[in-house]
C-alpha positions in Angstrom: 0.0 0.0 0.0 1.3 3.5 -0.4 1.9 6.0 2.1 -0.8 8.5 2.3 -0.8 11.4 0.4 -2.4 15.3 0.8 -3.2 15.1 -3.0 -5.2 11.5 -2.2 -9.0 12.2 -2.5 -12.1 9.9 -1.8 -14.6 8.5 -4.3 -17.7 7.0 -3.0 -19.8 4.8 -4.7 -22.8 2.9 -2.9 -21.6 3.3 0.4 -17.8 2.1 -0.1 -15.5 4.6 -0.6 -12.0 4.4 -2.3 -8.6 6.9 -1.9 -7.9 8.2 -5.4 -4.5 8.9 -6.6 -2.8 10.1 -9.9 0.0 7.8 -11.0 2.1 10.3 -13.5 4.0 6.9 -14.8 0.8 5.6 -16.4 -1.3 8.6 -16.9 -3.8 7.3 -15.0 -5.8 7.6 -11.9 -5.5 4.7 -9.5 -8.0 3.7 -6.6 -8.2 1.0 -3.4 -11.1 0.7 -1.8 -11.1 1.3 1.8 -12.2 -1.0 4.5 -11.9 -4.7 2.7 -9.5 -7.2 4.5 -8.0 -7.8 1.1 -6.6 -5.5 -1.9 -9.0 -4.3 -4.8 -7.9 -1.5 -6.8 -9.0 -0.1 -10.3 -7.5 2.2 -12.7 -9.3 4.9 -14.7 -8.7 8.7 -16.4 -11.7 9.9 -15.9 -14.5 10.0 -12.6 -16.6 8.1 -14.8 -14.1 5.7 -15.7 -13.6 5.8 -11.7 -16.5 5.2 -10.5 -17.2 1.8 -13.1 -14.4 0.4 -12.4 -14.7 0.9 -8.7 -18.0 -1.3 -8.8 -16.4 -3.5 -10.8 -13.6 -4.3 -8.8 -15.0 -4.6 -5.9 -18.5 -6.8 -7.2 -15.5 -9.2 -8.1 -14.1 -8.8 -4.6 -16.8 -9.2 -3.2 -18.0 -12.3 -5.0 -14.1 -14.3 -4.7 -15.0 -13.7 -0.9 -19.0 -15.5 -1.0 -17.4 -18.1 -2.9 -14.9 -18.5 -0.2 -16.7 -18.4 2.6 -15.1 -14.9 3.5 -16.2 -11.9 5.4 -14.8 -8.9 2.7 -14.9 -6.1 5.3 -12.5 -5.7 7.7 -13.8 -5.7 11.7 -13.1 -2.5 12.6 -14.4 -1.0 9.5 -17.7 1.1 10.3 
């Protein structure tokens, strides 16, 4: 994970919400979605782009962990 950053900014999308940061080596945005007790991240240039590919990534998350028998949020998430 990287270290936080005072140009990060939040993107919420149904009730999750992800830190957004601009990765200058691809040109692209990059998000992680906050409060999961694993990684999911998505990449895309624009807030639409964003806010797809947020859902995407984490209705894959989330299904890997029902499949699993996982609970995707982390405890102390609220």
């Amino acid at each position: 994970m990287q270290p936080e950053c005072d140009d990060s900014i939040l993107l919420e999308v149904e009730g999750h919400k992800a830190r957004i940061d601009y990765d200058a080596n691809i040109g692209m945005f990059r998000g992680e979605i906050l409060g999961l007790n694993g990684g999911a991240d998505f990449y895309g240039k624009t807030t639409d782009e964003l806010r797809v590919e947020l859902k995407n990534s984490l209705d894959v998350f989330l299904d890997i962990c029902e499949e699993k028998g996982i609970n995707p949020y982390r405890e102390s998430y609220s």
